[in-house]
C-alpha positions, 0 to 999 in steps of 0.5 A: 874689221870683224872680230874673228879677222881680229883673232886670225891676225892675233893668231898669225902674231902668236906663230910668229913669235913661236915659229923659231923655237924648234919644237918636238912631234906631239902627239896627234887629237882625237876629233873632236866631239861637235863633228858631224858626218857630212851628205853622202856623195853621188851614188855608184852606177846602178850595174854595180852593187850597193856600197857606202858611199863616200862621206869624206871628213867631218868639219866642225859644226858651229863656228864657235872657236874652241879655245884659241891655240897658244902655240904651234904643238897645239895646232900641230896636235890636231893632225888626226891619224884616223881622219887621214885614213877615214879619208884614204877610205871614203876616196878607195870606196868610190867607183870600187871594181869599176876604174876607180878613181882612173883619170878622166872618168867618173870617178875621178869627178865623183872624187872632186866632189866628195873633196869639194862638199868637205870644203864648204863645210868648213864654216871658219875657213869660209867666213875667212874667206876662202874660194873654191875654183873648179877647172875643166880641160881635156885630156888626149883620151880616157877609159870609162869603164860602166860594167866590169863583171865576173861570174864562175861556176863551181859545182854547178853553181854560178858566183861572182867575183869582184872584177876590173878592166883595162885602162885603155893607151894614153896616146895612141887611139888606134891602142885605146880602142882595144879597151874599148867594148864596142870599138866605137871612139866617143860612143857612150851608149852602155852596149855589155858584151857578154861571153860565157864559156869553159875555162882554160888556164894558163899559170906558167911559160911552159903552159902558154907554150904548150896551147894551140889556138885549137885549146883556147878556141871558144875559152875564157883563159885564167892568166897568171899575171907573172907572165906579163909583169916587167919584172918577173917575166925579166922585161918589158920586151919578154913581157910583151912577147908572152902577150903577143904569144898568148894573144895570137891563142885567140881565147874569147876572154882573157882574165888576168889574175894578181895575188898579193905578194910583199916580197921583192923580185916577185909580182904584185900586179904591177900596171895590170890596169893601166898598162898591162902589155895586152893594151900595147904589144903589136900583134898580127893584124887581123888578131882579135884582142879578147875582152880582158878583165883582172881580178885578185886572187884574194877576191876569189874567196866567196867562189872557194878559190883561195889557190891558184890551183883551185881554179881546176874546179872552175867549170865555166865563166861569164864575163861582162864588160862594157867600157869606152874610150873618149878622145879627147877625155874630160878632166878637171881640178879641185882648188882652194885659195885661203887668204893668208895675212898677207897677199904679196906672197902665196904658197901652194901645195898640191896632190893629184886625185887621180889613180891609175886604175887601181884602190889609189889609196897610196897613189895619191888618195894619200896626198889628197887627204894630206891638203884636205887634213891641211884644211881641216886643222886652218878651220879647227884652229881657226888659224889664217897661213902668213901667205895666201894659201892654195890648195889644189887636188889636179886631175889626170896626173897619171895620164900625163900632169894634165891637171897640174899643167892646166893649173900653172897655164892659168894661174901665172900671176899667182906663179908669179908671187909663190914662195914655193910649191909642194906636192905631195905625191905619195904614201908607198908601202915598201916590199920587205927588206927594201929602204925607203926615205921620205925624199923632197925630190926637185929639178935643178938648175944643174945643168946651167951651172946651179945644182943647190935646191934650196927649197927642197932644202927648206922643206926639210928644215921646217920637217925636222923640227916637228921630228920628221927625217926628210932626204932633199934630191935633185932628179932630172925628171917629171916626177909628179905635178910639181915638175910643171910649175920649174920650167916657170922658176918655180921652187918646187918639191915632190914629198914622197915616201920612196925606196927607188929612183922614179923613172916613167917605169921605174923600180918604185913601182916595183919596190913598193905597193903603188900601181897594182891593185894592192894600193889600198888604205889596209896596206896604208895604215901598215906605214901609218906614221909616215902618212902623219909625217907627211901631214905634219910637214905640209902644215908646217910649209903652210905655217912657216913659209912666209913667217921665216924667210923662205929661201929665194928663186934660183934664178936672179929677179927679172928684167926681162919678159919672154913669153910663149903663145899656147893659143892653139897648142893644146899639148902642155908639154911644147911650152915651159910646163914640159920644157923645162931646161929652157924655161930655166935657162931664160930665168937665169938669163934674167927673164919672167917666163910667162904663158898665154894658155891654150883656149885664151886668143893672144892679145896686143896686150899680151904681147906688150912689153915682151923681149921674146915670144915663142908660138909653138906649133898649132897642135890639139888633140886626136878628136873623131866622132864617126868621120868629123873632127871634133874641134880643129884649130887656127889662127885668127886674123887678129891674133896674126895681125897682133903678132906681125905688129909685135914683131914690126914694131921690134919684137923678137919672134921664134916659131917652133913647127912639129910634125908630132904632138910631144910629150915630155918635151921631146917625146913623140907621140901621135901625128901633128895634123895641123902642121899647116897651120902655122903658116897662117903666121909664118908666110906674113913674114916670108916664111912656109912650112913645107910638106916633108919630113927630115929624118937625120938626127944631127944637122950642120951650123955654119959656125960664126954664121951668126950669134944665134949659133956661136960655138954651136956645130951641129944641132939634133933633131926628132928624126920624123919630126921636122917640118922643113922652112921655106924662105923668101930672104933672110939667113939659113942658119941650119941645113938637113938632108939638103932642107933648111931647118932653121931660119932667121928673117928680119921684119920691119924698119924697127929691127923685128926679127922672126926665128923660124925652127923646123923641130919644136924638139930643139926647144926640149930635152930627152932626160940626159944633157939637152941638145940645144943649150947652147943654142937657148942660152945664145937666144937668151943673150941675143935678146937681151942684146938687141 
């Protein structure tokens, strides 16, 4: 043993001993003198002008200790406010007016880079023996934005302005492609298109009612974004009808302008560059969509333009844009795993990197430079966490939890042995006159009977005694990457500074500065103390959970294994990372729920020792590059034989078909190609997957037919999604507009059984009580029965 493993043991007994003493805030450090500034990350592209580049938190430059802390306020005193924000600024600075840090681009890989590069120089940490891991994976589709200009005139001279452009849909490529400068999916050649012409602008309904396409022919048109925010224009729908309306004008470019308001009810720009309803709304074909940019107001100053009235000394503008949609995108993870005194347990925390578009500083730069302060402080402190400690920065949360769903696929034997998990997720800055809470949000077993949280409830124990007010909340939804890691039975919790309940367009996003191109480290240093806050409480989770008793699982330790086959669906969401209710539900039934990840082929091992195996439908993402597919997915015959051996050899099976990638567990989003495929499986077993769609919502159970469906009547279905069984022998347990849609069928002389499933949506839910709960919890019993 080294001397400096010594001095960490010595200090993990040090925390121990202070761990229950209830010690008050302290007052944070200044950095100290020995810090250093590290390499300036990659340059921005070459189109845009020259800015500092990123240089994220000095590390300490020698490994020399300072004097060892004798207590947890010492350790505590070293959260530093201005590193947090020099942070949340080093992170706003990359890819500035260019996408930012948008999910799946550049910028966001430039980011996990910068983080990355502070890491290692965190000598202590590395000498303790701390790894870094890197993970890519797809996403269903990214907008690269290479050039996004804005030049006006005034008084016949030409300036330009700062200027974003539009992310592109998240799941519908035929959408996307309007974001897309060439139209051309996976085409990345830098190609700017290029318009110059007169101005025409358009500040209120009356105004866009007033315009003939005759008034807009030839125009770039200067929109008020009021008239297209949810919230000012009184709904989505009324939004997407004063789109519609402006859009069928057919101006040559559309420039979409936020200003900065702090008051509620009025807009801020909110969604203007990741979903505003000139990227969805249905139009009439053959209308062209106009290359659209946004802009600040603000950021009109250097032309004189302070006032939305002064854009009547706008004589012309130039807009350049220049973007590319990629199906599927590329996106990755950032992780550092940091020995604790003890392997047998570990805790992680976690923060997307990723932005919707816009500066990110809130949304989640504040999270990101939580953990990287959580490092900062180990290695300053020279202190090693109880438990084995990771940090991870996910990718692509805003597109759907992509990099927090790759983290938990991969990871299932470090899930396995996790105290808990929190994700911090994020800073908001609240409009005027609008509460907010520091809130531990989690997804409860309260729909199988168990609505405590106690981990949430721990959480905030540990935050009290640094001074820190936190409110534990029980929210059925994915709120952040914390909501992959419960289908699992993984204690989970989302800190976030919030003023409104989080829906997928919730108020918070109006009630606060996040999403809207005023999420900036200016107005996050306004809520200074609350980012501090957030950082005392992580780094109290980081030392505390494994000193302590932490609380344990909700669900009762397990006896039995169930485990889903995601071989070949590439969708997250139709395994237990979106399916939650019934992952929990197989963990209070006393199950490990366990997953084999898209990519990794299904072994006999795999298999062995599993009472349940699901194998959802063969699914993988909306893929061209001109007319070929880019990648296409099958069964092998060695995973097929492995599976019709599990199953003859006693194994309980449940195939899950879909007509539809789903979302979320039941949300339908594009066409399911490879529908098929699955019968490359299924027909070993008597078994086919027919051509057809069933639409009718509910469908009739022979009741007392089998255990299967013991008290259960009636079941829903996706309407659109079902794919229709076909049967050689076995038991018909549910009937559809005449077909059937579910099917058991015994295998083997051992007792195997195959349950076949017409709709993967009877295994998620649609936010309110799931519709087949009945359903799992029999599938539950019969296992441990047989």
């Amino acid at each position: 043993m080294n001397a400096f493993k010594a001095r960490l043991i010595l200090a993990v007994l040090v925390l121990a001993l202070v761990a229950g003493c209830g010690a008050t805030a302290s007052p944070t450090a200044t950095p100290p003198p020995s810090a250093t500034v590290l390499p300036s990350a990659t340059p921005l592209p070459a189109q845009r002008p020259a800015t500092a580049a990123p240089t994220l938190p000095p590390a300490t430059a020698t490994i020399e200790p300072t004097p060892q802390p004798a207590s947890l306020e010492e350790v505590f005193a070293l959260i530093s406010r201005e590193q947090l924000f020099g942070t949340l600024e080093d992170l706003e600075a990359i890819q500035p007016y260019s996408g930012w840090r948008s999910s799946a681009t550049e910028g966001e890989a430039e980011a996990l880079d910068a983080v990355a590069a502070a890491l290692e120089r965190f000598a202590a940490l590395g000498e303790a023996g701390m790894t870094l891991e890197r993970q890519q994976f797809h996403v269903p589709s990214a907008t690269e934005l290479w050039e996004t200009r804005l030049h006006l005139t005034l008084d016949g001279q030409e300036v330009e302005v700062p200027a974003d452009g539009i992310r592109g849909h998240q799941d519908n490529i035929a959408l996307a492609l309007r974001s897309d400068s060439d139209g051309r999916l996976n085409d990345t050649q830098r190609d700017p298109v290029v318009l110059q012409g007169p101005v025409v602008r358009i500040g209120s309904v009356a105004a866009l009612h007033s315009l003939s396409p005759d008034d807009a022919a030839g125009k770039i048109a200067f929109v008020d974004y009021v008239l297209l925010d949810r919230v000012a224009a009184g709904s989505r729908e009324q939004a997407g009808a004063h789109a519609a309306e402006l859009l069928a004008l057919r101006p040559a470019g559309l420039v979409l302008i936020t200003r900065f308001s702090n008051e509620p009810g009025e807009s801020h720009g909110s969604f203007v560059g990741d979903s505003s309803p000139t990227s969805w709304v249905e139009v009439e074909p053959g209308t062209p969509i106009p290359p659209t940019l946004y802009v600040r107001l603000e950021d009109l100053a250097p032309a004189g333009v302070e006032r939305w009235e002064d854009l009547d000394q706008v004589e012309a503008a130039r807009l350049t844009w220049d973007a590319d949609v990629l199906a599927p995108g590329s996106s990755g993870n950032l992780i550092a795993h940091i020995p604790g005194a003890s392997s047998a347990a570990a805790v992680i925390l976690g923060a997307h990197i990723d932005t919707p578009n816009s500066p990110g500083a809130m949304d989640d730069g504040s999270g990101s430079a939580v953990l990287l302060e959580v490092a900062r402080v180990l290695n300053e402190a020279r202190i090693q966490p109880p438990v084995d400690l990771t940090l991870a920065w996910f990718g692509s949360e805003e597109l759907g939890a992509y990099g927090s769903a790759h983290f938990v696929a991969t990871h299932q034997e470090l899930l396995d042995r996790t105290l808990g998990m929190l994700q911090i997720d994020c800073l908001t800055h609240p409009l005027e006159r609008i509460p907010a809470k520091l809130t531990l949000t989690t997804w409860s077993y309260g729909r199988q009977g168990d609505r405590s949280i106690p981990w949430p409830d721990y959480v905030s124990s540990l935050a009290g005694k640094w001074g820190v007010e936190t409110v534990p909340q029980n929210e059925y939804a994915v709120e952040s990457d914390n909501g992959t890691f419960a289908g699992f039975g993984v204690p989970n919790t989302n800190l976030i500074y919030k003023s409104g309940p989080m829906g997928r367009y919730g108020p918070i996003h109006y009630a606060a500065q996040i999403h809207d191109p005023y999420d900036t480290a200016e107005r996050a240093r306004e809520v200074g103390d609350v980012l501090e806050g957030m950082a005392q409480v992580a780094l109290a989770v980081v030392l505390e959970t494994g000193v302590e008793d932490a609380p344990p699982r909700v669900a009762p330790e397990p006896d039995l294994r169930a485990l889903f086959v995601a071989s070949h669906t590439e969708a997250p969401m139709m395994t237990p990372i979106g399916l939650t209710d019934l992952g929990q539900t197989l963990a209070l039934a006393g199950f490990d729920v366990d997953l084999v990840p898209y990519g990794q082929a299904v072994t006999a091992a795999d298999l062995e020792g599993a009472a349940l195996v699901f194998v959802p439908a063969v699914v993988d993402f909306p893929s061209q590059r001109g007319d070929l597919s880019v990648y296409d997915e099958a069964w092998s015959e060695g995973e097929i034989q492995a599976l019709e051996d599990y199953v003859a050899t006693g194994g309980l099976l449940v195939l899950a078909n879909s007509a539809h990638r789903l979302k979320f567990g039941s949300s339908m989003v594009d066409a399911n190609e490879d529908w098929r495929s699955l019968n490359a499986l299924s027909e070993r077993f008597g078994i086919s997957y027919r051509f057809g769609t069933v639409y009718e919502k509910v469908f009739w159970v022979e009741k007392g037919s089998h255990p299967l469906v013991d008290g259960v009547s009636l079941l829903e279905l996706l309407p659109g999604n079902s794919v229709p069984i076909r049967l050689e022998e076995g038991q018909v347990l549910g009937w559809a507009e005449g077909r059937i849609v579910i099917g058991l069928v015994d295998y083997g002389d051992a007792g195997g059984q195959v349950l076949a499933l017409a709709d993967a949506g009877l295994l998620g839910n649609d936010g309110g009580t799931p519709r087949s709960l009945k359903l799992w919890q029999n599938l539950a019993r019969y296992a441990r029965s047989r």
